[in-house]
TORRO-561995 format. One record per residue: residue in three letters; residue number from 1; x, y, z of N, C-alpha, C, CB in turn. Coordinates in steps of 0.001 Angstrom, whole numbers. Glycine has a CB too. Layout:
// residues N
NODE|residuo|num|n_u|n_v|n_w|ca_u|ca_v|ca_w|c_u|c_v|c_w|cb_u|cb_v|cb_w
NODE|ALA|NUM|X|Y|Z|X|Y|Z|X|Y|Z|X|Y|Z
...
//
This chain:
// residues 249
NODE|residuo|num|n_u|n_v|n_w|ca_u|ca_v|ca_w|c_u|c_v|c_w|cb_u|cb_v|cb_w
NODE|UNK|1|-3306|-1869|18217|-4343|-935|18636|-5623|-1707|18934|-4591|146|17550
NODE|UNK|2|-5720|-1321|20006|-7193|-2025|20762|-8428|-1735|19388|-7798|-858|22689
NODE|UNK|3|-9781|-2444|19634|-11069|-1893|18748|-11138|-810|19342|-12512|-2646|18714
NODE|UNK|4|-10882|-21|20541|-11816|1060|21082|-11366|1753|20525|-12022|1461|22353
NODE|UNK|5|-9757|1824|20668|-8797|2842|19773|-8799|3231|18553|-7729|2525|19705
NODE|UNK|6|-9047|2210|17784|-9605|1871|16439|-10626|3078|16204|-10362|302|16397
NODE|UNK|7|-11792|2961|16715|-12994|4133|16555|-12517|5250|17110|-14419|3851|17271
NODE|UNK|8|-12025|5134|18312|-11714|6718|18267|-10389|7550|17252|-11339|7020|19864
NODE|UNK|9|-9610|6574|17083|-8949|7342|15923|-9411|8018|14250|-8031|6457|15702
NODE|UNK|10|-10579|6711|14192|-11426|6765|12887|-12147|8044|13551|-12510|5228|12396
NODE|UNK|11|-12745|7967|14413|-13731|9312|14761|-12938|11023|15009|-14567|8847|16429
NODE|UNK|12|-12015|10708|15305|-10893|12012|15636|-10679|12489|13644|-8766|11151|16751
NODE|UNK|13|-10255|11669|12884|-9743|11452|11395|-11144|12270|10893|-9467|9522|10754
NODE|UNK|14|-12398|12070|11029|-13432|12525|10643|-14181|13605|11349|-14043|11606|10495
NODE|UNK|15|-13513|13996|12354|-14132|15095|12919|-15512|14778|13680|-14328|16071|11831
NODE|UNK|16|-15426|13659|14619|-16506|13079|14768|-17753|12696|14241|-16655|13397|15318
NODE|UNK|17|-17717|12714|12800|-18392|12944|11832|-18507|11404|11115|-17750|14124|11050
NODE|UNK|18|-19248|10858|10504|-18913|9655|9720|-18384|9548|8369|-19907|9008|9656
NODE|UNK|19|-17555|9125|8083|-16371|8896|7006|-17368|8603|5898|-15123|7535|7328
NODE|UNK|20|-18276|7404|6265|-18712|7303|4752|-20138|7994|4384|-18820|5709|4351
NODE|UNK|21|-20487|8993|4992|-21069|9867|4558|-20965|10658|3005|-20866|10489|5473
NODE|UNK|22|-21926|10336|2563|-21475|11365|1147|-21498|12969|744|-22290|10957|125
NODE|UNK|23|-20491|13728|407|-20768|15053|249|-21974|15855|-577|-19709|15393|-196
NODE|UNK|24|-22678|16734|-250|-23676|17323|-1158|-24496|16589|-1359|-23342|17737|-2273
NODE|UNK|25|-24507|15144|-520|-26263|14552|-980|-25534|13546|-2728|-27989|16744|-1576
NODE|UNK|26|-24235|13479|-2629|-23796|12620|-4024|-23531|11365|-3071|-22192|13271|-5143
NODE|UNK|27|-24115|10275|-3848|-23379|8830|-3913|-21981|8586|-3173|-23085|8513|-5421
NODE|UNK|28|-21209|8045|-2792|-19839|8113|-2078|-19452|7165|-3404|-19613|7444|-184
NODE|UNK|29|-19801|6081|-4116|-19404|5357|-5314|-18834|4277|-4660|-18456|6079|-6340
NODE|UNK|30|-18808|3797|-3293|-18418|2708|-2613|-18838|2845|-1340|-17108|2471|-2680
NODE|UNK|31|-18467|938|-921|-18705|1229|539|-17654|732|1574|-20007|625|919
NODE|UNK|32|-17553|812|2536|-16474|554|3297|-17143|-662|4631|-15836|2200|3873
NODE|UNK|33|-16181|-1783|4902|-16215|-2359|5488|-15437|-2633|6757|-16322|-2829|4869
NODE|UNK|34|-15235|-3120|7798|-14078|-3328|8690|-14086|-5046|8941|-14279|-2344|10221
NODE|UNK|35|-12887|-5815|8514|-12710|-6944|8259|-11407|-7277|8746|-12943|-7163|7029
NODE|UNK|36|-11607|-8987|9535|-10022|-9139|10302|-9648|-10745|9589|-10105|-9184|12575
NODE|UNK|37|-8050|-10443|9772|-7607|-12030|9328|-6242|-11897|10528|-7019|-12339|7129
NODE|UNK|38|-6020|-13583|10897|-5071|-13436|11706|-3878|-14136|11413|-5482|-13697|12813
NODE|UNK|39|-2811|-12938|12136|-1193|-13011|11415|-413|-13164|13095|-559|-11057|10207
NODE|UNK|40|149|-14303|12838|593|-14688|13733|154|-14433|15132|1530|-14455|13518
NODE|UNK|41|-875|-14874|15340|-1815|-15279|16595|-2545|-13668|16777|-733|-15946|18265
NODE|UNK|42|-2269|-12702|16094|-3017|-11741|16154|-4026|-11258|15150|-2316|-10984|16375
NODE|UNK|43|-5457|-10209|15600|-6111|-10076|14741|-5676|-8943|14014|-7229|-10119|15111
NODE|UNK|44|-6245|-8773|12695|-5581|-7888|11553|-6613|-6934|11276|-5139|-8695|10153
NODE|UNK|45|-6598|-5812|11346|-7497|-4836|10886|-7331|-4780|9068|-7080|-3316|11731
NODE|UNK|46|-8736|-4917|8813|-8614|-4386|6988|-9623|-3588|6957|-8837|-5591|5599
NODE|UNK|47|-9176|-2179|6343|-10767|-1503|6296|-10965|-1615|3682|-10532|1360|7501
NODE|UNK|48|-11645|-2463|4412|-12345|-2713|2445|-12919|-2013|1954|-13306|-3692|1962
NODE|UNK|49|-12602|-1240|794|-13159|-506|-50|-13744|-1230|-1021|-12387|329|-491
NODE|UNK|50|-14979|-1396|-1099|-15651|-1815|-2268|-17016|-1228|-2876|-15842|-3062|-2039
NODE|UNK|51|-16537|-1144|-4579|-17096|-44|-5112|-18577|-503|-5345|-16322|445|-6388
NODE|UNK|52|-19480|95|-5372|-21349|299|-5418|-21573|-662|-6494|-22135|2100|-5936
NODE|UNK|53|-20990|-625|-7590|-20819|-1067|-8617|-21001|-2541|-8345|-19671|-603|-9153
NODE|UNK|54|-22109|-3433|-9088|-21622|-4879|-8540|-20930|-5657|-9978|-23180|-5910|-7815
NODE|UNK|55|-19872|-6267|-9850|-18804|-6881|-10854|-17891|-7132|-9869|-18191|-5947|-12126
NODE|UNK|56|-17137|-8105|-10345|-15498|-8623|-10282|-14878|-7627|-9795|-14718|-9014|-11648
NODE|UNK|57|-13923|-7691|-9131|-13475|-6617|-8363|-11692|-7087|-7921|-14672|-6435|-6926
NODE|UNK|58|-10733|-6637|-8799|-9556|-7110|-8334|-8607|-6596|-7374|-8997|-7255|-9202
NODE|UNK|59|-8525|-7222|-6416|-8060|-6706|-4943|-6255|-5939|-5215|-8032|-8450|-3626
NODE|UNK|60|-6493|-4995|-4255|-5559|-3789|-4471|-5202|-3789|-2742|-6437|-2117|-5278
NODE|UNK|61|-4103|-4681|-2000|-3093|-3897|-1050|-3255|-2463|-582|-1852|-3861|-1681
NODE|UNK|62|-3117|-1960|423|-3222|-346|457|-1793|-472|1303|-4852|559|1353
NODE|UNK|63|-396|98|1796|-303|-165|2725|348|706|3504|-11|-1096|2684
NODE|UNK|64|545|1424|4337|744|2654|5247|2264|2853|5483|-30|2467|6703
NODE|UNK|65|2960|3954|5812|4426|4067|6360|4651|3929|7662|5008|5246|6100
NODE|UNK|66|5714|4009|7946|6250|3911|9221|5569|4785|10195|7627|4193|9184
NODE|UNK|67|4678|6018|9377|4140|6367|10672|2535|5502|10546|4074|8283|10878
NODE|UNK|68|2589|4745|10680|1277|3625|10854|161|4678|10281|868|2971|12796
NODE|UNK|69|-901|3954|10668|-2374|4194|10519|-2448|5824|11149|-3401|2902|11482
NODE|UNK|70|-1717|5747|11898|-1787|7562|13088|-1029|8946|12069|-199|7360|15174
NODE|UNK|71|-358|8521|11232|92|9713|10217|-269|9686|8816|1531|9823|10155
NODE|UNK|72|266|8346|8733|65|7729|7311|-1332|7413|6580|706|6478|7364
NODE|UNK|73|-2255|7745|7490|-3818|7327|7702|-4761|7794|6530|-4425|8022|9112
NODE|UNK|74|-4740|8859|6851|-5536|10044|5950|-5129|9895|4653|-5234|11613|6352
NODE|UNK|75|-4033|9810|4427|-3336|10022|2812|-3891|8401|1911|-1004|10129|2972
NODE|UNK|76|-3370|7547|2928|-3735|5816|2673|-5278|5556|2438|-3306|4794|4156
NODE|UNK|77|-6027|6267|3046|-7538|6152|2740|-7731|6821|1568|-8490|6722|3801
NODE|UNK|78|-7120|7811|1205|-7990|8667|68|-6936|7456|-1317|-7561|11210|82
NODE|UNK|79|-5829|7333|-1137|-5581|6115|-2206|-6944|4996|-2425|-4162|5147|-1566
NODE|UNK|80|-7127|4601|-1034|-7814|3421|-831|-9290|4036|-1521|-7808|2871|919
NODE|UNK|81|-9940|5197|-1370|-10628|5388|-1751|-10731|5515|-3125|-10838|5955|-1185
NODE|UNK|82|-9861|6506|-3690|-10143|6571|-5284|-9968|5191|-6307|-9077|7685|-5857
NODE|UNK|83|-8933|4379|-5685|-9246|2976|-6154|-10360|2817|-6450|-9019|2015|-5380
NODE|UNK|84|-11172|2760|-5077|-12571|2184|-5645|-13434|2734|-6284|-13294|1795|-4884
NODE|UNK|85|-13525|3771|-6018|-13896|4581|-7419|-13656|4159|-8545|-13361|5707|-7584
NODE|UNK|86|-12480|3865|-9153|-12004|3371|-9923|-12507|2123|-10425|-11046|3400|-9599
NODE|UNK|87|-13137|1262|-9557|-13388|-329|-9848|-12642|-1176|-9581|-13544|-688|-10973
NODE|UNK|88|-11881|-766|-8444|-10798|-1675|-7593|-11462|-2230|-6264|-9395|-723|-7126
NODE|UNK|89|-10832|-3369|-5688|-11501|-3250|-4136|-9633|-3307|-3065|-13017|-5258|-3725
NODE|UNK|90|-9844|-2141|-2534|-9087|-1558|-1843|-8713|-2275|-347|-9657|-330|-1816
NODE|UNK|91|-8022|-2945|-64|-8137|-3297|1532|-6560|-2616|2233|-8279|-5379|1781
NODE|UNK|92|-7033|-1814|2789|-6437|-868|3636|-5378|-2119|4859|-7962|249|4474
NODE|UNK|93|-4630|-2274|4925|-4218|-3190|5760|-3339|-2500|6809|-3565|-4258|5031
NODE|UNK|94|-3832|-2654|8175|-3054|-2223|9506|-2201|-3190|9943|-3933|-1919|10679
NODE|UNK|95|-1188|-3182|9484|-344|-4482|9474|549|-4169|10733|606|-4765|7958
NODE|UNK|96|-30|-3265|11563|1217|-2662|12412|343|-3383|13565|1636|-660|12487
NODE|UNK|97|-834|-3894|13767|-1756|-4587|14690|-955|-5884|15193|-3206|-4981|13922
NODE|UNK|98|172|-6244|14489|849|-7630|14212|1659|-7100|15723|1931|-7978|12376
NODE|UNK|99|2707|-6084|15803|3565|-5925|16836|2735|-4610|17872|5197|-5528|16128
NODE|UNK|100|1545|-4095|17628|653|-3835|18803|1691|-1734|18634|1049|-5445|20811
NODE|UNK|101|1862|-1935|17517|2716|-676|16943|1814|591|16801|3369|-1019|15400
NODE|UNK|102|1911|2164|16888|1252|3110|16617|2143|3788|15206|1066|3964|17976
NODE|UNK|103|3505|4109|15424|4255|4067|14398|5475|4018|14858|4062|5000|13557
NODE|UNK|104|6404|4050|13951|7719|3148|14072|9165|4289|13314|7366|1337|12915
NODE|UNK|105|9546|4008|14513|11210|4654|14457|12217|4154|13809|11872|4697|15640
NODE|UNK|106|13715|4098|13495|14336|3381|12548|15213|1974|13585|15424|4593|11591
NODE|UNK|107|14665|2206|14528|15581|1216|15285|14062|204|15197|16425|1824|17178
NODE|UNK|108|13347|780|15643|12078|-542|15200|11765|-1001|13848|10604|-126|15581
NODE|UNK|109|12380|53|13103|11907|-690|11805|12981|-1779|11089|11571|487|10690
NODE|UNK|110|14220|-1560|12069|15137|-2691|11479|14657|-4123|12336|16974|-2267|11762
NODE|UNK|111|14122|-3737|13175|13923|-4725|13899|12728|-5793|13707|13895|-4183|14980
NODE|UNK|112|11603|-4954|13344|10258|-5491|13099|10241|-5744|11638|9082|-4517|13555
NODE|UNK|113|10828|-5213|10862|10301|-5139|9149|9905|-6653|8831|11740|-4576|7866
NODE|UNK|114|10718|-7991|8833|10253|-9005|8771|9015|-9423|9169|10908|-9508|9138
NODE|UNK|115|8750|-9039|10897|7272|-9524|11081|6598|-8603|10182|6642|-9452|12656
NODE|UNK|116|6496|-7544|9965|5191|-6555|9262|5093|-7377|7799|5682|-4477|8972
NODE|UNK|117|6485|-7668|7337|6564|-8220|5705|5742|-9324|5833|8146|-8713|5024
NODE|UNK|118|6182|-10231|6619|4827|-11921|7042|3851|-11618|7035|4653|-12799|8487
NODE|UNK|119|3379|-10297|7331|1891|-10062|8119|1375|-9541|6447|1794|-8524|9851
NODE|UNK|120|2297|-9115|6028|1546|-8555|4249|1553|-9508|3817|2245|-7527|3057
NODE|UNK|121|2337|-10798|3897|2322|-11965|3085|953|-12512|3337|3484|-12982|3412
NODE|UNK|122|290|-13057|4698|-445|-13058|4826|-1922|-12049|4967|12|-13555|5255
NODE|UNK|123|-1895|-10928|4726|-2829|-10251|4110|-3055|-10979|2318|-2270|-8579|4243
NODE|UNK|124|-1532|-11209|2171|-1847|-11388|401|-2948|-12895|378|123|-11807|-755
NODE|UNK|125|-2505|-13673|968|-3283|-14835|1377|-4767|-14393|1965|-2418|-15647|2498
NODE|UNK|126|-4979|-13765|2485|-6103|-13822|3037|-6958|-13432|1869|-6192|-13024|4266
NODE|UNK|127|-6532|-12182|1443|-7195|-11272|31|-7822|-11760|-1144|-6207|-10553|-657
NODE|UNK|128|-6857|-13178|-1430|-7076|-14265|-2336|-8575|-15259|-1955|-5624|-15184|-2235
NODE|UNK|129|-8562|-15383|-609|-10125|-16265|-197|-11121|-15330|-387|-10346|-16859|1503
NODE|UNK|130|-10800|-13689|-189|-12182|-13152|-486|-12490|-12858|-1791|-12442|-12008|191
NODE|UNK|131|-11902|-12797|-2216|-11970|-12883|-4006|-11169|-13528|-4932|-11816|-11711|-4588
NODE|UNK|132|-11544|-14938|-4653|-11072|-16383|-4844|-11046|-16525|-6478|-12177|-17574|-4050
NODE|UNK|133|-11797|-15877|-7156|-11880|-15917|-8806|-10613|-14849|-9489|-13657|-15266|-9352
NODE|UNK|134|-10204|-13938|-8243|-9343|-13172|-9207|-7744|-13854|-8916|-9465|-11324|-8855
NODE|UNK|135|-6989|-13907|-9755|-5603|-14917|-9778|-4691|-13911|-9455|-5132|-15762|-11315
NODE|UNK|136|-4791|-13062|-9865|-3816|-11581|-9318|-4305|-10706|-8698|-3252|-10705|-10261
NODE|UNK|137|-3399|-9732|-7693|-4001|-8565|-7084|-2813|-7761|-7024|-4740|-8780|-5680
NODE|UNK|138|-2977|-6812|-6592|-2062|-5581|-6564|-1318|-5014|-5388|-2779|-4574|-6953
NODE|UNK|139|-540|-4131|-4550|-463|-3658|-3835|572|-2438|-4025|-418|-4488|-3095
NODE|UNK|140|-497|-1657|-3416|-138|237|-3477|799|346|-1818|-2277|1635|-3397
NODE|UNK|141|2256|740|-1793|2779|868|-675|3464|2157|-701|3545|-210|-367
NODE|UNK|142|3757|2789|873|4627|4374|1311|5311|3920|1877|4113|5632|2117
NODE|UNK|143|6463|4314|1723|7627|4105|2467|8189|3102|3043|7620|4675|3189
NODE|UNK|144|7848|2540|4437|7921|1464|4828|7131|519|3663|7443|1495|6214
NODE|UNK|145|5833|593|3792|4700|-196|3148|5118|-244|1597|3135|564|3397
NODE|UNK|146|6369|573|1059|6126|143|-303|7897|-861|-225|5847|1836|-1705
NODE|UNK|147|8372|-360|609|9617|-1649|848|8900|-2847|966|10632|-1549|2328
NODE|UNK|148|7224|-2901|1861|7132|-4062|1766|6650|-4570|1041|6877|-4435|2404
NODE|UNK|149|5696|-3969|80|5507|-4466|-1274|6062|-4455|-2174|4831|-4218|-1716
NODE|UNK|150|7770|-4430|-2235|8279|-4566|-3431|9282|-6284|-2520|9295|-2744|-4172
NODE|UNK|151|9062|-6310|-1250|9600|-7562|-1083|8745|-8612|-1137|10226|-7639|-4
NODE|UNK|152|8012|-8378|-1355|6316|-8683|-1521|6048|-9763|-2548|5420|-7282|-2080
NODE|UNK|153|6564|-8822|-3554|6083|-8906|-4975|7461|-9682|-5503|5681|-7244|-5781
NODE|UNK|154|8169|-9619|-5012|9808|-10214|-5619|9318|-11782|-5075|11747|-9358|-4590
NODE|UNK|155|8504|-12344|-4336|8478|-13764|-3544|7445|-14210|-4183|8287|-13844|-1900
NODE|UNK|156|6271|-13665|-4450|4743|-14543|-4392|4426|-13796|-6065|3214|-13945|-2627
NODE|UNK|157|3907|-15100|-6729|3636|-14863|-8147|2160|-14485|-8122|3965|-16157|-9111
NODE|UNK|158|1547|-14058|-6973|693|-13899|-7638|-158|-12670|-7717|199|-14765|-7440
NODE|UNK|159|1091|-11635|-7199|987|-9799|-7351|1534|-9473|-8759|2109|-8799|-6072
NODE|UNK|160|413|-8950|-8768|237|-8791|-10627|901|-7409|-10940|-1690|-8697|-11310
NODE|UNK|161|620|-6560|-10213|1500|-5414|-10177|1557|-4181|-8744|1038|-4695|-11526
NODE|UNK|162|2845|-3063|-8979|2873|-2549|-7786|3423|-1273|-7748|3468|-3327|-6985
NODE|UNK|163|2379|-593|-6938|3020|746|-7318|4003|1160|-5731|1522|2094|-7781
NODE|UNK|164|4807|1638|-5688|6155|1362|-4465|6496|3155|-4255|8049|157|-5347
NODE|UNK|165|5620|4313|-3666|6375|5574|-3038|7258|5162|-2172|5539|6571|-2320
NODE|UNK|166|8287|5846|-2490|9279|6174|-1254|10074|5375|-865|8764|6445|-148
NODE|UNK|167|10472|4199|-2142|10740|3135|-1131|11746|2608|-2044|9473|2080|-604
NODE|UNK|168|11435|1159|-2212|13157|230|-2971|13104|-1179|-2703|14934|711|-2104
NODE|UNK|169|14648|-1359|-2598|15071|-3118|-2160|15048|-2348|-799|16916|-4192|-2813
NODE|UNK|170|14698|-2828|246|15358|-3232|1593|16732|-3560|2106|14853|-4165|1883
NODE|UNK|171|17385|-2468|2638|18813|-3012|2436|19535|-2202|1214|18750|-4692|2079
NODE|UNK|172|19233|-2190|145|19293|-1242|-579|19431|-2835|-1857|20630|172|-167
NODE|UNK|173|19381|-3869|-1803|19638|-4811|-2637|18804|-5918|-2117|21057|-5075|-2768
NODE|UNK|174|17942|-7028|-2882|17772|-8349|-3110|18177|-9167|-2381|18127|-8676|-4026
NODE|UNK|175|17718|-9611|-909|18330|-11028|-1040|17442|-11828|-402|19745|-11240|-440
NODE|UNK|176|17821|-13195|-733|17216|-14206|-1298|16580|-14716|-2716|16549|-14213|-658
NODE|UNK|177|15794|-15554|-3063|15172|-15847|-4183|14502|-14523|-4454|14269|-17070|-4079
NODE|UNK|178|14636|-14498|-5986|13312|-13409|-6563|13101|-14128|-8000|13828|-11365|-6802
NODE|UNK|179|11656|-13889|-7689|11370|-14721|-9063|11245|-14099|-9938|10351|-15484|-9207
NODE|UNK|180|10748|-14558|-11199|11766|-13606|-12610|10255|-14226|-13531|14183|-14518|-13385
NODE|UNK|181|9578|-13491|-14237|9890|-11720|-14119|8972|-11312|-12774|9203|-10628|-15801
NODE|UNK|182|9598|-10475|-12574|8793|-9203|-11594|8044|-9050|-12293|9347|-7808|-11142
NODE|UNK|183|6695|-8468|-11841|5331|-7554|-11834|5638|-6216|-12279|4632|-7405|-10361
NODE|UNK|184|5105|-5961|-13263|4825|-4467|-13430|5410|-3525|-12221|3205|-4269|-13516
NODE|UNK|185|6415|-2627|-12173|6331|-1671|-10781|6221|-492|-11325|7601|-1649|-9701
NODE|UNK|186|5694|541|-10712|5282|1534|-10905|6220|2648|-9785|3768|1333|-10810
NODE|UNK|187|7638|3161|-9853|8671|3670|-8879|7985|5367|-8671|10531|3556|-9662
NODE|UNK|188|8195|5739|-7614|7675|7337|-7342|8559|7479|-6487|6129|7769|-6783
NODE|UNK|189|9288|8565|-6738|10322|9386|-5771|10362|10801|-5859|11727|9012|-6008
NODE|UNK|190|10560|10909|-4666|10747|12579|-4697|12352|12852|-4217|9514|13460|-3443
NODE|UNK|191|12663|13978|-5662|14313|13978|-6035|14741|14375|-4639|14932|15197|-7383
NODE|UNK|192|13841|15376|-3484|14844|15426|-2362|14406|14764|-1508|15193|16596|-1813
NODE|UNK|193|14152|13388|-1402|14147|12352|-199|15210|12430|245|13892|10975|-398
NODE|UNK|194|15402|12708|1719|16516|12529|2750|16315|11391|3467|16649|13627|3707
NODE|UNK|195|15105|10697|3449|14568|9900|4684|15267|8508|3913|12525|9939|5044
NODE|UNK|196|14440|8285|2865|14774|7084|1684|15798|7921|473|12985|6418|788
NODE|UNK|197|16984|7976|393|17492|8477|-494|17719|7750|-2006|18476|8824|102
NODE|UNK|198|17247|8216|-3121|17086|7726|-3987|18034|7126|-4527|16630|8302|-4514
NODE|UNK|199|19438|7120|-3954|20462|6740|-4682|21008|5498|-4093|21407|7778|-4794
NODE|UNK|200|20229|5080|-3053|20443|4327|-2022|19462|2774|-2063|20144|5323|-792
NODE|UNK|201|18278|3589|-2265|17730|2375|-2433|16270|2281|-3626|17372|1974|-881
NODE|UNK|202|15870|3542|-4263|15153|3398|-5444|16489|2783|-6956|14321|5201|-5667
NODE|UNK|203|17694|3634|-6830|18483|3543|-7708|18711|1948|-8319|19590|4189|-7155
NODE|UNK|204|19488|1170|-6591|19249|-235|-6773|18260|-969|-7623|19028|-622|-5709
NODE|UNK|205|17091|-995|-7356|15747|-1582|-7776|15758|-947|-8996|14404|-1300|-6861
NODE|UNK|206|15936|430|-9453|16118|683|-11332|17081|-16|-12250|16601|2162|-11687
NODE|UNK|207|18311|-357|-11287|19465|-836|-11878|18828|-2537|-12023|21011|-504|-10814
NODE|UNK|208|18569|-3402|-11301|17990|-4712|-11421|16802|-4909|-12428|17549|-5092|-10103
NODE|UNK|209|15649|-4327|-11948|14841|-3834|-13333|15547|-4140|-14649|14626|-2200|-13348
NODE|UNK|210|15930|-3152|-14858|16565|-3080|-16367|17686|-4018|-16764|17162|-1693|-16617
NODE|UNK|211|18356|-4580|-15650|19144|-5424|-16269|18235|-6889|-16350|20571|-5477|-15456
NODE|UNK|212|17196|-6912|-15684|16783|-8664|-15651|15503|-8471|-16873|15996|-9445|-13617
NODE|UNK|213|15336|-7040|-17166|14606|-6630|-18156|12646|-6912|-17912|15355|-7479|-19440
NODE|UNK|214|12663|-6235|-16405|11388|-6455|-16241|10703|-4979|-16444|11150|-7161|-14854
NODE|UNK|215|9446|-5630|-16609|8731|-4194|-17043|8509|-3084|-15508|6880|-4674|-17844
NODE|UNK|216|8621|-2088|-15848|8671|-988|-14812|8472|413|-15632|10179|-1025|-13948
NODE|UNK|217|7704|1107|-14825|7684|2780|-14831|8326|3544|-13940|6454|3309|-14681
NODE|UNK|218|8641|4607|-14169|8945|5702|-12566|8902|7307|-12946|10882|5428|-11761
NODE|UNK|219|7935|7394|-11939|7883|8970|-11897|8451|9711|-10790|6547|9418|-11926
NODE|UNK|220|9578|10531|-11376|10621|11541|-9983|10016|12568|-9836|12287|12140|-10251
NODE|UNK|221|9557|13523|-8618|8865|14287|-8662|10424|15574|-8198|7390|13879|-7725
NODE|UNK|222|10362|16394|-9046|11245|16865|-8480|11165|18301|-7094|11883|17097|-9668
NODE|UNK|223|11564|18071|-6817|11739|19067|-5516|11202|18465|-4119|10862|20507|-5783
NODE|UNK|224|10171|17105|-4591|9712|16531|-3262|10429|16274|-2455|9135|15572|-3252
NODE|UNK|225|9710|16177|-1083|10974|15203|305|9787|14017|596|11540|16463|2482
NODE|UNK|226|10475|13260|1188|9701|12120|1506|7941|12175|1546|10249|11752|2859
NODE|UNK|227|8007|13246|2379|6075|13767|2474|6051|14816|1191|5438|14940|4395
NODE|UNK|228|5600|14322|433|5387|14760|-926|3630|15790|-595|5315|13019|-2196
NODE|UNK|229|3723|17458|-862|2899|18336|-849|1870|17628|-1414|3271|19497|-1404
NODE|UNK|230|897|18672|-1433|-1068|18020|-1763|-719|17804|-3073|-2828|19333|-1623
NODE|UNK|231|-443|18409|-3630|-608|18933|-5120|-244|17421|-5500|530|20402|-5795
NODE|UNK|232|970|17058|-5410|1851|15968|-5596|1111|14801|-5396|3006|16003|-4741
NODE|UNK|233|892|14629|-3839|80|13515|-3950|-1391|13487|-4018|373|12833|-3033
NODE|UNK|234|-1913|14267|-4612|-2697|13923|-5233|-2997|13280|-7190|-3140|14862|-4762
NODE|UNK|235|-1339|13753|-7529|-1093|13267|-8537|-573|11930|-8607|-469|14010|-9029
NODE|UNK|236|230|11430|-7941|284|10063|-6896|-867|9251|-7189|211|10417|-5202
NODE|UNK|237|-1985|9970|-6478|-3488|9056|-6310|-3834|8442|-8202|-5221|10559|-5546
NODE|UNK|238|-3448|9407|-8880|-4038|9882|-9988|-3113|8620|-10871|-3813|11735|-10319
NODE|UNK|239|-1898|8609|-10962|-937|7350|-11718|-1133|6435|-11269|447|7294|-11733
NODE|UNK|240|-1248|5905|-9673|-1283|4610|-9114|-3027|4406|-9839|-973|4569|-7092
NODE|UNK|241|-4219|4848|-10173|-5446|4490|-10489|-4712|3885|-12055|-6755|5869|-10409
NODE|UNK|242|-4071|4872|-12648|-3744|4410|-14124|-2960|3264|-14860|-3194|5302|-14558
NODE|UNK|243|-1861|3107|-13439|-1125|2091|-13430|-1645|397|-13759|-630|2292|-12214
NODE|UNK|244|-2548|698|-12333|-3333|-480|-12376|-4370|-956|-13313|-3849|-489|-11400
NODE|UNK|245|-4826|327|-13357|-6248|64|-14675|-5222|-458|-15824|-7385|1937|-15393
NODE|UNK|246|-3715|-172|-16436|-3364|-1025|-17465|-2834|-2211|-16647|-2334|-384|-18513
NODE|UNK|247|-2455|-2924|-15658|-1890|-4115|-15607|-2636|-4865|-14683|-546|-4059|-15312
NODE|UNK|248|-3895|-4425|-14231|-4606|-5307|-13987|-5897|-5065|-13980|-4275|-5758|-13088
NODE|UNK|249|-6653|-5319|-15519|-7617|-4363|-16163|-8743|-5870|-15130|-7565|-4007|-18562
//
């Protein structure tokens, strides 16, 4: 997505209105930035949440589903947001800027998932120079985005923990190296996913868990489908803040 596109989607999302405006004349409790790093000869959109608050600030992944920044948008910001609220710094990553993507079908997503996974690898790299004192960071992923942060987190030691909607192994199993132990994961499914079926590829990732005896949570929401109602995810927003506040205080 071009910059122009960029604003007008941000401006359409807000009602032509500005996003970081605060309601009722209150504080917003952060501020938002727009910041690029480049993944394989392309530039990377990050929109940074960082909270008012000045302290240490341990970087938190945001990362969107298959329907990119254009569906997945709205829901991914208000994560990204209450993070920082929280005392997280949030970087929203448009990792779909890598293949010039709006959102992605299942024949593109078998096809592309590797480049998008490189392009998070290198978000994880980049994340590390801007807040060079913290040794761990986190990453919050949907669907696509939490397949890629759980392949993420199985390679590079230095994702401290991860909360994974909708998602699993890739493939429905492990392969290649995974280093031992895994990171904290934090599993969310909704019992009627048709899209990601839980038996398919959250099940896998519970069964490995427990046998290699790494630490993990999971909350099944029951009756959800893949797009989990307000109610829901807003309870979502509410565990992934709690998650992290214990494993990467």
């Amino acid at each position: 997505m071009s910059r122009v596109g960029h604003i007008i989607f941000a401006l359409a999302l807000c009602g032509g209105s500005s996003c970081a405006a605060p309601e009722s004349g209150k504080p917003a409790g952060f501020t938002v930035a727009q910041r690029y790093f480049e993944s394989g000869g392309q530039k990377i959109l990050v929109d940074v949440y960082t909270p008012a608050a000045s302290g240490r600030y341990v970087p938190i992944l945001v990362l969107h589903g298959a329907g990119g920044m254009l569906f997945d948008g709205p829901e991914m910001t208000r994560v990204a947001e209450q993070l920082a609220i929280a005392g997280f710094e949030a970087y929203q990553v448009h990792y779909f800027d890598r293949t010039h993507t709006w959102f992605a079908r299942q024949a593109v997503l078998l096809k592309l998932f590797p480049v998008w996974r490189a392009t998070v690898q290198d978000a994880v790299s980049w994340a590390h120079t801007q807040r060079p004192n913290e040794p761990k960071l986190g990453i919050f992923g949907y669907s696509l985005g939490a397949f890629a942060a759980v392949e993420t987190a199985r390679r590079d030691e230095s994702i401290g923990a991860v909360v994974e909607e909708a998602g699993g192994f890739w493939h429905g199993h492990p392969e290649g190296p995974t280093r031992q132990p895994l990171p904290p994961i934090l599993i969310i499914h909704g019992t009627a996913d048709s899209r990601v079926p839980n038996e398919k590829y959250t099940q896998p990732l519970l069964t490995y868990l427990r046998a290699h005896h790494d630490p993990y949570e999971k909350q099944f929401y029951p009756g959800e489908g893949h797009d989990f109602s307000a109610p829901a995810r807003a309870k979502v927003r509410e565990e992934a803040v709690k998650f992290f506040a214990r494993h990467l205080p």
